[in-house]
C-alpha positions as CSV (number, residue, x, y, z in Angstrom):
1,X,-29.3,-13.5,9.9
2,X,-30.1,-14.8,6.4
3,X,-32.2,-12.2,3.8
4,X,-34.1,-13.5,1.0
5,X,-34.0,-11.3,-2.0
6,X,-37.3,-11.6,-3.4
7,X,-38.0,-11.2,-7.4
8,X,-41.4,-10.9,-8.8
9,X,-42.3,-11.4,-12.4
10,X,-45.4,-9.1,-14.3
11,X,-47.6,-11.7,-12.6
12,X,-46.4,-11.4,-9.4
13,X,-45.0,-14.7,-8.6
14,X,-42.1,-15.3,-6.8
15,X,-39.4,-16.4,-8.4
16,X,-36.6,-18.8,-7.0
17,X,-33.7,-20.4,-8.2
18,X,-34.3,-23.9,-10.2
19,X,-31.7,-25.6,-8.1
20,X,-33.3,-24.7,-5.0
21,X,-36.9,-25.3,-6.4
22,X,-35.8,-29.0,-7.0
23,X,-33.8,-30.0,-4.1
24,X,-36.8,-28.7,-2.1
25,X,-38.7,-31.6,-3.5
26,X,-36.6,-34.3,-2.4
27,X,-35.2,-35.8,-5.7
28,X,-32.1,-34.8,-4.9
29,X,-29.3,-32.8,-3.0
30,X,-28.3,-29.5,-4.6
31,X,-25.1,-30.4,-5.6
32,X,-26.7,-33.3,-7.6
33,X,-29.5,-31.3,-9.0
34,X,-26.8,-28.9,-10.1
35,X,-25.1,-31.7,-12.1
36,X,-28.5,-32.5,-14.1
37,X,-29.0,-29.1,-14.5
38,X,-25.5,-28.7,-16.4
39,X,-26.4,-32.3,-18.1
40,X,-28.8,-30.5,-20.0
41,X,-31.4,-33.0,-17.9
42,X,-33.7,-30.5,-16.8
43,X,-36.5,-28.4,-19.0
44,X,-38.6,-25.3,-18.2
45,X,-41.5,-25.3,-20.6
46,X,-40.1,-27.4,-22.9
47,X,-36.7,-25.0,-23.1
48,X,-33.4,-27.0,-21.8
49,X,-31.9,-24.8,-18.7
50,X,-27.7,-25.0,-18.1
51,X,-27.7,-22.6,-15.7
52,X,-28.4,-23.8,-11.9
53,X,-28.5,-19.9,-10.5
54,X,-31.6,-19.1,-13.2
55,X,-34.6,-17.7,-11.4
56,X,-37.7,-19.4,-12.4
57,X,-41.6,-19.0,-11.1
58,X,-42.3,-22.1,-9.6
59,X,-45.9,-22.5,-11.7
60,X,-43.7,-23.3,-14.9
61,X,-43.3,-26.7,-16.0
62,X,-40.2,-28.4,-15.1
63,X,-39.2,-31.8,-16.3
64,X,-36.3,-34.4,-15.5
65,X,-34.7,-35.9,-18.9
66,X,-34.1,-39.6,-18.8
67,X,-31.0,-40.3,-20.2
């Protein structure tokens, strides 16, 4: 049996992991999101993310660097 921990911010979102956020929309597998992430590829309102396990409400803005 698998248990989702659930985290809320103040607003009362529910917050997820980035990697998991983005494989979830098909761009690519985990693993691969996980190597933009530490490529410094990925933003969250406009603030480069390194770290794959960060928690983030899914109504943010995330963006894909070209590089």
């Amino acid at each position: 049996m698998i248990q989702w921990k659930q985290q809320y911010d103040g607003g009362g979102f529910l917050k997820k992991r980035l990697d998991y956020l983005l494989s979830n929309t098909g761009i690519a597998s985990r693993a691969d999101v996980k190597k933009m992430i530490r490529s410094k590829r990925i933003t969250v309102d406009d603030q480069i993310v390194t770290n794959p396990s960060e928690k983030f409400d899914p109504e943010q803005v995330i963006r894909l660097l070209r590089i």
